[in-house]
N, C-alpha and C positions, 0 to 999 in steps of 0.2 A: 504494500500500500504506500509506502516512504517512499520508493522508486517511483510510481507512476505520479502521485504527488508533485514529485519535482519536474516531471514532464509537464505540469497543468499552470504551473505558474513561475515565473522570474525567479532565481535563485541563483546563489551564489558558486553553485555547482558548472557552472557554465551549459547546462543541457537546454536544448529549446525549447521552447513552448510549444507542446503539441497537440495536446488538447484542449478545448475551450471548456466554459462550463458547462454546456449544454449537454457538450460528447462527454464528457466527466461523468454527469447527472444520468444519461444513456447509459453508460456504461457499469454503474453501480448496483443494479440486479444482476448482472452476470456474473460480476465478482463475488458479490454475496451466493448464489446459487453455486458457484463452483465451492466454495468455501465450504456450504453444506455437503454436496456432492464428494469432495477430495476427504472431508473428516468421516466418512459413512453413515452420516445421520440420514438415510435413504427415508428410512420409514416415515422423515419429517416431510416427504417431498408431496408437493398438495398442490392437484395439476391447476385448481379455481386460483393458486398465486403463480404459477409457473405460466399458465396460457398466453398474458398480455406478452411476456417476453419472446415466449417464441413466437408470436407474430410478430414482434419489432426484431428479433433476430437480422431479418437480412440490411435492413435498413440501418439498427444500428455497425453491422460491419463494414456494407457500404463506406457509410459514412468515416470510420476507421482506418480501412483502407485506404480513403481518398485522401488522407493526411496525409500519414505514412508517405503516400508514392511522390505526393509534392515534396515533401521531406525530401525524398532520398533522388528526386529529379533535381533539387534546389543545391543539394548538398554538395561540398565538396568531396567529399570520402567517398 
C-alpha cells in the first residue's frame, strides 16, 4: 500500500505521479478483494459486494493500462 501511495502523489522518492484520485478510488476494491482473497478468508466472499467490481473490472484496467503505457511511451528508460 506505501509503494502505490507514493505513485499517487508528489514525494520525495522521486517516483511519478501515476495515479490520480479517481484511479486510486477505482482501484481500492481490488486491493481490498485481493487482500481477502491472498489471506483465504474465501468463505467471506459475498458475490451482492463482489458484482459492482466485476462489472467495473474492464474499465477500471483500461483505464490503468492507459497510464502505464503513456508512462513508459513518455519515459526515458
Amino acid at each position: 500500500m506505501e509503494l502505490f501511495q507514493r505513485f499517487c502523489s508528489l514525494s520525495c522518492s522521486g517516483l511519478p505521479v501515476l495515479f490520480d484520485e479517481a484511479l486510486s478510488y477505482s482501484l481500492a476494491p481490488y486491493r481490498r478483494f485481493r487482500h481477502v482473497a491472498f489471506h483465504s478468508y474465501g468463505i467471506q466472499l459475498d458475490w451482492a459486494r463482489m458484482a459492482e467490481g466485476v462489472g467495473n473490472v474492464k474499465d477500471v484496467f483500461s483505464r490503468f493500462q492507459a497510464v502505464l503505457s503513456v508512462y513508459l511511451a513518455t519515459s526515458d528508460t
